[in-house]
C-alpha positions, 0 to 999 in steps of 0.5 A: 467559629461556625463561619469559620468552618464553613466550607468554601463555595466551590469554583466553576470549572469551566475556564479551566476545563476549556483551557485544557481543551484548548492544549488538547486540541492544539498537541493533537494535530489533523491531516491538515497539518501533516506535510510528511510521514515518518517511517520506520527506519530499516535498522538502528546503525548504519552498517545494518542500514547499508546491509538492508539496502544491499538485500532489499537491492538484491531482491529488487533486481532478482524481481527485475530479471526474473519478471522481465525474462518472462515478459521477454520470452511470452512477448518474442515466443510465438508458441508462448501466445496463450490463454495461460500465459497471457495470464502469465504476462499479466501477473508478471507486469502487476508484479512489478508494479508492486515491487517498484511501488515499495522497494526503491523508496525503502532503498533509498532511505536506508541509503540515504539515513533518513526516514520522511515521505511526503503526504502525497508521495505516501497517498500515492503508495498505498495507492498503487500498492492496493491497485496491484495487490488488488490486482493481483488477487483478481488476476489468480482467480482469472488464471484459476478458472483458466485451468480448471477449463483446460482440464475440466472442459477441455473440448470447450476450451478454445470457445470459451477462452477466446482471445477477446475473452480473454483479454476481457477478463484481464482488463476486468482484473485491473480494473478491479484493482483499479476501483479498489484502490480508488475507494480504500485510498480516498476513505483512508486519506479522509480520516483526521490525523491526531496519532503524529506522522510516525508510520509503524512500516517500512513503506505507507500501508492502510493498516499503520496509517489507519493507527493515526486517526483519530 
């Protein structure tokens, strides 16, 4: 009676725990795997995806028109060849860099109904967007010190807003952006994948892309 109640020893784990393991490891996969990214679809029906493809067109050639005048008329207006709005033709170019990098593929996947990008078409994107978001941003704090010396140091303006100091500090802003893209693109596309390829946007941005790693 006693051998009969006596418990039974217990079975080792780890054949099953390494099975389990095993699954684990093959539902998760990494950035070797990943050949394309989802991303997240402008609308649920297809009379809301035309809609959003006619307003992000609308947007796109407002930005076009409106960049571009500026780019015309400091380029052909002699008068116009200033320290300000050589800034000015700057932040026009970086703007459109930045429209054109996100925009035309969301247009077209709303056109199109359908959702992939590539990994390489997405590393490329974010790419681009941080180097003229970057860009940007370091491009404003040129033409910010630019008007503080026109009103704060006017007689010093010409000596110290020169043509080539001018055009140094412009090429240091892309260049900025340039490094910053660099680092934060690489960094970013290192990280192992095991979240899927479903991208919580509407075009490749770092923070969604970093929910996917591990």
């Amino acid at each position: 009676m006693e051998s009969c109640l006596q418990e039974k020893p217990a079975q080792p784990l780890t054949s099953s725990s390494s099975a389990d393991n095993c699954v684990q490891s093959q539902q998760m996969p990494n950035s070797s795997s990943v050949s394309e990214f989802l991303l997240l679809p402008s609308a649920d029906t297809r009379e809301l995806q035309l809609l959003h493809f006619a307003l992000f067109l609308g947007i796109y050639l407002a930005a076009l028109l409106g960049n571009g005048l500026i780019l015309s008329a400091v380029a052909c207006h002699h008068r116009l060849h200033t320290p300000m709005y050589f800034f000015l033709l700057n932040l026009a170019l970086l703007d459109l860099g930045c429209i054109s990098t996100t925009l035309p593929k969301a247009m077209a996947n709303a056109l199109w109904d359908t959702r992939a990008i590539s990994y390489q078409g997405c590393a490329a994107q974010v790419f681009f967007f941080v180097f003229m978001i970057g860009a940007e941003y370091s491009l404003l704090t040129v033409m910010a010190y630019d008007r503080y010396v026109a009103i704060c140091k006017p007689l010093h303006y010409g000596s110290l807003l020169g043509s080539r100091a001018c055009a140094q500090m412009a090429a240091a802003a892309w260049g900025s952006g340039f490094l910053n893209a660099v680092l934060h693109t690489t960094i970013t596309f290192s990280l192992p994948l095991c979240q899927g390829n479903a991208v919580e946007q509407f075009f490749c941005e770092i923070p969604p892309i970093l929910k996917l790693s591990c």
